[in-house]
VOGU-3710 file (C-alpha; in Angstrom, 3 decimals, decimal comma):
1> xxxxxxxxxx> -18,025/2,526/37,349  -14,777/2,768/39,456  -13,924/-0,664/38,259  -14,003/-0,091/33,942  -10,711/1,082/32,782  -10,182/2,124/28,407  -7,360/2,619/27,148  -6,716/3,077/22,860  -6,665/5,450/19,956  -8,864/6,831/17,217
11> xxxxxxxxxx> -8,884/8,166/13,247  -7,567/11,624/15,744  -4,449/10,323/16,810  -1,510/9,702/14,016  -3,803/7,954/11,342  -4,251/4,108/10,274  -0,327/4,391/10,811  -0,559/4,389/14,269  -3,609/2,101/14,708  -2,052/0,046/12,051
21> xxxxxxxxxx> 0,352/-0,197/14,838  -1,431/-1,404/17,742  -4,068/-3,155/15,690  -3,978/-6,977/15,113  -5,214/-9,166/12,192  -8,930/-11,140/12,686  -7,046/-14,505/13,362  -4,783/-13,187/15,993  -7,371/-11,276/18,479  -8,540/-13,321/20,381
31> xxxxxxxxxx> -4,686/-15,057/21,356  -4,091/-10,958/21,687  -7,691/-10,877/24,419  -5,857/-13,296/26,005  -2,754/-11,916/26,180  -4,152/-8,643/27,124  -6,214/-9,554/30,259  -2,929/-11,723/31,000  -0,674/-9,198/31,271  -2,744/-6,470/32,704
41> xxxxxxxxxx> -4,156/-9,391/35,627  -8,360/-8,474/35,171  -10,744/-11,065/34,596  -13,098/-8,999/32,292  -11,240/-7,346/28,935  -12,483/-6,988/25,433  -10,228/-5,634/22,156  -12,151/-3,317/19,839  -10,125/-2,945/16,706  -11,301/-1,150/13,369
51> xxxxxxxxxx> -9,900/0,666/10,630  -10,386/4,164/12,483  -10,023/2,340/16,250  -8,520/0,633/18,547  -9,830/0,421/22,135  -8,844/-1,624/24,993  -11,606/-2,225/27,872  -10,943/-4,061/31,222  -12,662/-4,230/34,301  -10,633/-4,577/37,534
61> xxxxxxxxxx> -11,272/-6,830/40,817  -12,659/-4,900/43,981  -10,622/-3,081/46,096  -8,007/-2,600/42,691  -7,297/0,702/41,444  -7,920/0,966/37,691  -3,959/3,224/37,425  -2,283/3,952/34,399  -2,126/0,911/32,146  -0,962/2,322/28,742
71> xxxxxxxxxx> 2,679/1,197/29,001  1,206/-2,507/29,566  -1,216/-2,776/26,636  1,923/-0,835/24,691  3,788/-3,767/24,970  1,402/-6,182/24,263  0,135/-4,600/20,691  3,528/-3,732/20,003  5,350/-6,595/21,557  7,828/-3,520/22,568
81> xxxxxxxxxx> 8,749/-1,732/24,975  7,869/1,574/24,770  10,829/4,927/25,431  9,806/6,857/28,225  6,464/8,769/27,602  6,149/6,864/24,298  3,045/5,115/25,511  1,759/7,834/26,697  1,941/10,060/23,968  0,846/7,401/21,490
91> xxxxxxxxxx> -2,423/5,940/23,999  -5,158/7,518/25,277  -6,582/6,691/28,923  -9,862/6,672/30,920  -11,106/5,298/33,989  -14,181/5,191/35,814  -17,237/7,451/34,727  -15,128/8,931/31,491  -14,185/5,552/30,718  -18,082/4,586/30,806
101> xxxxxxxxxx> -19,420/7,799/28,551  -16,279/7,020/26,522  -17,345/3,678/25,646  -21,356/4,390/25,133  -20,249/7,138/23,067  -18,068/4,883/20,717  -20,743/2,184/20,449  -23,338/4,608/19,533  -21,098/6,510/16,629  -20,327/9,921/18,278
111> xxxxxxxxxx> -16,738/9,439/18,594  -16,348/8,582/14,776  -14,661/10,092/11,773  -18,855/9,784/10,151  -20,859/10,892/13,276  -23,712/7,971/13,560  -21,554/5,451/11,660  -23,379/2,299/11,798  -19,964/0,052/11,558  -19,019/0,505/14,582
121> xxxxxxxxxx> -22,248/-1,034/16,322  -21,472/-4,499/14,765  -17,497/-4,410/15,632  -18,681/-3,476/19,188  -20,745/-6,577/19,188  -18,088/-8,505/17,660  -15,153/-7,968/19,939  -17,944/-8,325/23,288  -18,703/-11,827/21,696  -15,053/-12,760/21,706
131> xxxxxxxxxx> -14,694/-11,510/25,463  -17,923/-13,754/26,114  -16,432/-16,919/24,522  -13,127/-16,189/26,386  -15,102/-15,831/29,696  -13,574/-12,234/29,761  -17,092/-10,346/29,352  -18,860/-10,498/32,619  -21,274/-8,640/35,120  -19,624/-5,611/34,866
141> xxxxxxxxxx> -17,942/-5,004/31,471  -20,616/-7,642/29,998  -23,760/-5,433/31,441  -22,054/-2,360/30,297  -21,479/-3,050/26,992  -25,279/-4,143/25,986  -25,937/-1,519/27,331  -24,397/0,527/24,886  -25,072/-1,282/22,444  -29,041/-0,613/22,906
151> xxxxxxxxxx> -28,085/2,710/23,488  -26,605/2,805/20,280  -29,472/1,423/18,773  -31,697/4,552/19,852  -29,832/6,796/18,429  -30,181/5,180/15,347  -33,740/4,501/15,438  -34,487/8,086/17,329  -32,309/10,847/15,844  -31,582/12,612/12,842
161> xxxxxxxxxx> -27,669/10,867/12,805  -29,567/7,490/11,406  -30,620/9,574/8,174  -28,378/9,697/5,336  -25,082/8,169/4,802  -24,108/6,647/8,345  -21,436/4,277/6,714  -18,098/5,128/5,675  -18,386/2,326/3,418  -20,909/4,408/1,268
171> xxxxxxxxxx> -18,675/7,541/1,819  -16,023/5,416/-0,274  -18,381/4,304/-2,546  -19,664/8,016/-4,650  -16,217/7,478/-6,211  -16,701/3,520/-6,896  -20,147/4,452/-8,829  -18,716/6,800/-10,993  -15,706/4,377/-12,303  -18,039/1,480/-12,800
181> xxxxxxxxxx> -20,628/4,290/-14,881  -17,839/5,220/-16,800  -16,280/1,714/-17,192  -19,695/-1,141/-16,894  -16,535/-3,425/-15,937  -17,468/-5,727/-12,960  -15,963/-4,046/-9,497  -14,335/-6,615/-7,384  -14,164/-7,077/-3,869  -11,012/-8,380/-1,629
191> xxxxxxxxxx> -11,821/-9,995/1,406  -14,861/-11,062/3,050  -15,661/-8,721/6,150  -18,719/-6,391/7,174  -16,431/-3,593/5,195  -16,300/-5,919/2,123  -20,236/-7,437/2,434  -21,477/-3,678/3,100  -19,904/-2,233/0,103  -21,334/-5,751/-2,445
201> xxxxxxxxxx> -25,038/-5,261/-0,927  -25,223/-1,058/-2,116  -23,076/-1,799/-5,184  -26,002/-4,846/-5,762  -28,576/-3,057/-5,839  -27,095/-0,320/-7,909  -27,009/-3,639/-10,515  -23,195/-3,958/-11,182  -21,961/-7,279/-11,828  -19,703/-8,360/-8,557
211> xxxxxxxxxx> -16,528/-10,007/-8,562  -15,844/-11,891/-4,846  -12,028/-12,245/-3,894  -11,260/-14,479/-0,850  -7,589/-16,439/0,402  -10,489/-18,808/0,862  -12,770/-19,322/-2,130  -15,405/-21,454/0,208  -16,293/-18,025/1,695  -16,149/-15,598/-1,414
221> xxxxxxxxxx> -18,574/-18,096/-3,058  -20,889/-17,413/0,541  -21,129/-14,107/0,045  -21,871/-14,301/-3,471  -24,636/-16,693/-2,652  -25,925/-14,115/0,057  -25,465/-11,579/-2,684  -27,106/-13,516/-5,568  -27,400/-12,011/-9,080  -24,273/-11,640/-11,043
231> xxxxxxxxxx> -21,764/-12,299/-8,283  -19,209/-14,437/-8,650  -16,228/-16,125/-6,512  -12,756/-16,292/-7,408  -9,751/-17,671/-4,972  -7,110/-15,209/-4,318  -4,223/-16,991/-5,859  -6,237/-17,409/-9,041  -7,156/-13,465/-9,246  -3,626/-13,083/-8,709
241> xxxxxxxxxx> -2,044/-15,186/-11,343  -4,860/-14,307/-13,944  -6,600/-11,016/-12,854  -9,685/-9,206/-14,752  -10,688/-6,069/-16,143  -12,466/-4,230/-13,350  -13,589/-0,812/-12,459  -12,618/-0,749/-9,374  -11,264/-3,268/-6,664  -12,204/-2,510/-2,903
251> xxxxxxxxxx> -10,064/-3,906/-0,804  -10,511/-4,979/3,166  -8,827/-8,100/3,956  -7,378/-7,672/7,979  -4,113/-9,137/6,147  -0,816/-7,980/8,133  1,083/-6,496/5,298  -0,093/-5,478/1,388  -2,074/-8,678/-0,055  -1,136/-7,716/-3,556
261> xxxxxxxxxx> 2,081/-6,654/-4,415  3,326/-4,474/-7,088  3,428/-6,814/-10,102  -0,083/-7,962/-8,883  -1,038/-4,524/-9,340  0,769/-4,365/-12,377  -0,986/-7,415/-14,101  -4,465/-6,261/-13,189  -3,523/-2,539/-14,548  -2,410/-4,372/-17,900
271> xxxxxxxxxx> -5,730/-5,901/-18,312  -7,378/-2,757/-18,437  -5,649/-1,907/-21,908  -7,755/0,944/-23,685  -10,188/1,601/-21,004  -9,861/3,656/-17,356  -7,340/2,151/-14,768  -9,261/0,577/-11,998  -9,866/2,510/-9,014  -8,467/0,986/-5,508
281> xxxxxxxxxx> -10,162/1,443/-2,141  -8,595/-0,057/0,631  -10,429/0,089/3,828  -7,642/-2,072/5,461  -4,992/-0,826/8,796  -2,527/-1,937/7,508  -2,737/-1,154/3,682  -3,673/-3,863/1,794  -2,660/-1,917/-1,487  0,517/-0,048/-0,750
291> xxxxxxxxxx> 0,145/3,498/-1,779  3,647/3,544/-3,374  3,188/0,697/-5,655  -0,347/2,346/-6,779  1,454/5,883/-7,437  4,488/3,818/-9,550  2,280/2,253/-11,640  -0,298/5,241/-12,318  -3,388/3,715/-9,896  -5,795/5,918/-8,302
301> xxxxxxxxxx> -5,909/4,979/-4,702  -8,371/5,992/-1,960  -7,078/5,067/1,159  -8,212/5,517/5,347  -6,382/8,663/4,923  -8,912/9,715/2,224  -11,729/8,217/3,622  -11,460/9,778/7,187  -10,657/13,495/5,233  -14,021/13,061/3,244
311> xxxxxxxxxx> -16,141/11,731/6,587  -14,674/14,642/8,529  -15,789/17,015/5,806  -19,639/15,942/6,697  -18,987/15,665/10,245  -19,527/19,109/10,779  -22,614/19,213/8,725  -24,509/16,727/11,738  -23,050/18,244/14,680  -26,389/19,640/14,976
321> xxxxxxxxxx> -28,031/16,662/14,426  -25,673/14,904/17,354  -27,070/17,476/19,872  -30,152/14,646/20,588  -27,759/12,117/20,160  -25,558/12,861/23,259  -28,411/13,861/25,360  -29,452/9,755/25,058  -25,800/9,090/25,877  -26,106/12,086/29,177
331> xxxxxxxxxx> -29,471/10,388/30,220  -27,771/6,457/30,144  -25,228/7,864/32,423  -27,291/9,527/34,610  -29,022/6,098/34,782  -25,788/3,845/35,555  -24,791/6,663/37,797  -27,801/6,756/39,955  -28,633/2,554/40,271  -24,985/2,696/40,905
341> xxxxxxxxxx> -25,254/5,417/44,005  -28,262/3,388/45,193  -26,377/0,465/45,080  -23,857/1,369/47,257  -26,073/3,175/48,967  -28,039/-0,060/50,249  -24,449/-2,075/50,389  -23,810/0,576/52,873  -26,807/0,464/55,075  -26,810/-3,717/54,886
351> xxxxxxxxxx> -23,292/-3,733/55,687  -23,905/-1,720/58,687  -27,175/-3,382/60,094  -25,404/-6,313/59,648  -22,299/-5,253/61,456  -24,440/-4,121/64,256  -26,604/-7,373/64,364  -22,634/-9,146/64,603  -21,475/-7,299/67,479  -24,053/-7,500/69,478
361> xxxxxxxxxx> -25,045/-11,694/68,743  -20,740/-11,910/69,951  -21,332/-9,810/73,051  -24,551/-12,034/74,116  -22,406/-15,190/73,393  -20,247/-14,361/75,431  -22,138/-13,236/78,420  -24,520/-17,073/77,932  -20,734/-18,656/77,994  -19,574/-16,792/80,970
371> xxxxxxxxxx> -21,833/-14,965/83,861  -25,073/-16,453/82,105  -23,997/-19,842/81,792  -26,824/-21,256/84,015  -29,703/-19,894/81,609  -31,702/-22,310/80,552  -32,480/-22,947/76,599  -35,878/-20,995/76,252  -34,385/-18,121/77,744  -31,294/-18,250/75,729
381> xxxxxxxxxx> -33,718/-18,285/72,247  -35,095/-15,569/73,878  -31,953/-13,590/74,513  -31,045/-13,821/71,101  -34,348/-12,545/69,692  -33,864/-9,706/71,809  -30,525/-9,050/71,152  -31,398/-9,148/66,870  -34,367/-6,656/67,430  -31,916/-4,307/69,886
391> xxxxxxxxxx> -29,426/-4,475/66,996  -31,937/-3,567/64,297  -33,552/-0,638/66,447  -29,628/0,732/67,357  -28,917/0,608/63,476  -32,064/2,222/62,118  -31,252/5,584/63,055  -27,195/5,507/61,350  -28,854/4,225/58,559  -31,687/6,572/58,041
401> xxxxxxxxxx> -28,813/9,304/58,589  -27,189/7,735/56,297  -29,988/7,925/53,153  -30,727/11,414/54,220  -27,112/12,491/53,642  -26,303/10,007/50,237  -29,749/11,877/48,555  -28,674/15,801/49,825  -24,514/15,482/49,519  -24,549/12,101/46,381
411> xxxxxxxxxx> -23,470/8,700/47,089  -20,162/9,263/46,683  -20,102/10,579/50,408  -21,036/7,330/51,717  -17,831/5,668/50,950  -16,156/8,804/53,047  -19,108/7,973/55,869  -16,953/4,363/56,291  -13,624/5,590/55,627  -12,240/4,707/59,073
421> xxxxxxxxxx> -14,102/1,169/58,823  -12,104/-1,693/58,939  -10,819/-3,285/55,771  -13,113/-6,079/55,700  -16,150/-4,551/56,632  -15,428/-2,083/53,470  -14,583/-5,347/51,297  -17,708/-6,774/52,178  -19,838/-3,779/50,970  -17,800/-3,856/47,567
431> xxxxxxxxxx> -18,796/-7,576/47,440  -22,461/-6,301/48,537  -22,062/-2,946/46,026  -20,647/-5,621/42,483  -23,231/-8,127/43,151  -26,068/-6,033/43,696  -25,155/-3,570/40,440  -26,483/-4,013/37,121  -25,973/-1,757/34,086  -29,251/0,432/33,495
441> xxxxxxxxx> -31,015/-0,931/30,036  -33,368/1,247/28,138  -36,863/0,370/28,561  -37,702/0,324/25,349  -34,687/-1,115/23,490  -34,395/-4,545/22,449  -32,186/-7,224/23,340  -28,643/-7,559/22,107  -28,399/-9,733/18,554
//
């Protein structure tokens, strides 16, 4: 756990302004991975970034020190240099065993705006397959993040947080239901992402017609097959130039700035003539409606703002229900925690018998290269046999010590047992301690998708 390092924000810290911030569009994260695990020199990072989120993971070599990164990954997602304390006051950091219970506690929901959101799962899996494809997502950060991902899965499929609405996509959507009621004017969708395909499958099945709005009209006419029923696909630049009466437009696009601008807006407000102005939800960090152009022309808008104010209202209605919840998350780190401990714990004890089997296989060598010279071959196999079982019985009793005192005092004292060890025998039992580690999996949870 030493090794993991987080550093990011959430829907607590400024708003989607300040995620907008440090967040970058689909295209660009994985060049922004790269650039990441780059600057900060680890060969295992992942970017998590979401309309509530963004989360930086990274898992440093043995023997580094995890430190104070924020000022690094700053400048990366900002591309500036931050004042003094800017990064600080803007980032949040963890390292080590917070930085693991931070990240399980993410995948599984707990640390969202909608306690149990299921979202965040998928984006979790998302950014790790990114990390794999980079060859950024390995033993360490790899392991631990299908790990909580499983984890997350449990508290799905075994608490009370799975019930009811888990999505802030349907949170958004009581509003969208009553327009279209009031309207029967197809609702169109903007972009084609989880957000986007989450929203069409509830609004399916509630029967209204779909309208599918893509840059790319090969994928809006995808989802509209997925969909089926009354869906239909229409490019971007067409909707633009010719828009439709709709009840409302939901909008989550990833786009860097607003994808339709105020005469956009304007046109599509116009075709609504004699009935209700359409509703806009936009799910998108950065806005892909800007909020001033919807106020100047009359437009009711429901932004992140809105959505995060109306998921916090319910969030304190399953606090209750979250109790289980985290004791999943407690038990998974008392898992890690202990295969950890008995990790280093037999890292320790092989390091040492193998240290003692060293010294004593260089003293005989020398002694059969200098005053026993003259003994023959047989005896010299014979000497050495000797010498390994001599080395095994002098070790047995350190090492037994050393269990006894790991299982009363915890494992951590068995890194202070070697402190005044030389430096490689303590790199070899961090070689021993990373290869011999994997993250503890739920018995009963399935396999990653």
């Amino acid at each position: 756990m030493d090794h993991i390092g987080v550093v990011g924000l959430s829907w607590r810290q400024g708003g989607p302004d300040s995620i907008a911030r440090f967040s970058r569009p689909p295209e660009e994260r994985v060049a922004t991975l790269r650039a990441l695990a780059a600057a900060l020199d680890v060969e295992e990072a992942v970017y998590l970034s979401t309309c509530n989120r963004v989360e930086v993971a990274f898992a440093v070599r043995e023997g580094e020190v995890v430190g104070d990164r924020r000022r690094t990954i700053f400048e990366v997602l900002t591309g500036a240099k931050p004042d003094a304390g800017e990064a600080e006051r803007c980032l949040r950091a963890w390292s080590g065993e917070g930085a693991v219970e931070h990240l399980l506690l993410v995948a599984a929901g707990l640390d969202s705006a909608q306690l149990g959101e299921t979202e965040i799962a998928g984006q979790v899996r998302e950014a790790l397959s990114d990390a794999r494809c980079e060859g950024l997502a390995g033993r360490r950060l790899g392991s631990l993040l299908d790990s909580a991902l499983k984890i997350s899965r449990r508290v799905r499929g075994g608490t009370a947080l799975g019930e009811g609405r888990t999505s802030l996509a349907e949170i958004a959507l009581d509003p969208v239901r009553e327009a279209f009621e009031a309207s029967g004017a197809p609702i169109a969708l903007l972009g084609v992402s989880p957000m986007t395909e989450r929203c069409a499958i509830s609004l399916a099945e509630l029967g209204a017609p779909l309208l599918v709005v893509n840059r790319t009209l090969g994928k809006a006419q995808e989802l509209c097959a997925r969909l089926g029923g009354s869906a239909r696909a229409r490019s971007l630049d067409d909707f633009r130039a010719a828009p439709e009466a709709v009840s409302a437009l939901i909008s989550a696009t990833g786009a860097p700035s607003a994808v339709l601008s105020r005469e956009d807006l304007s046109r599509l407000a116009k075709t609504c003539a004699g009935s209700a102005a359409p509703l806009l939800v936009d799910f998108a960090v950065p806005p892909d409606l800007d909020p001033q152009d919807a106020a100047a022309l009359g437009l009711s808008r429901i932004g992140m703002d809105e959505i995060t104010a109306r998921a916090s209202e319910s969030r304190s209605r399953k606090v209750s229900e979250a109790a289980q919840a985290r004791e999943l998350i407690d038990e998974a780190l008392d898992r890690l925690r202990g295969q950890l401990g008995r990790a280093r714990l037999n890292a320790a004890v092989a390091a040492l018998q193998a240290n003692y089997k060293s010294a004593a296989q260089e003293s005989l060598e020398k002694l059969l290269r200098q005053e026993l010279r003259s003994v023959g071959e047989v005896e010299r196999d014979a000497l050495r046999r000797w010498t390994e079982t001599l080395a095994r019985r002098f070790a047995h009793l350190p090492s037994r010590g050393l269990r006894e005192l790991a299982e009363h005092e915890g494992s951590e004292v068995v890194r202070a047992f070697f402190a005044g060890a030389a430096d490689d025998f303590l790199a070899e039992m961090d070689r021993a301690i990373d290869q011999d580690t994997v993250h503890a999996q739920p018995d009963d949870a399935e396999e990653p998708a």
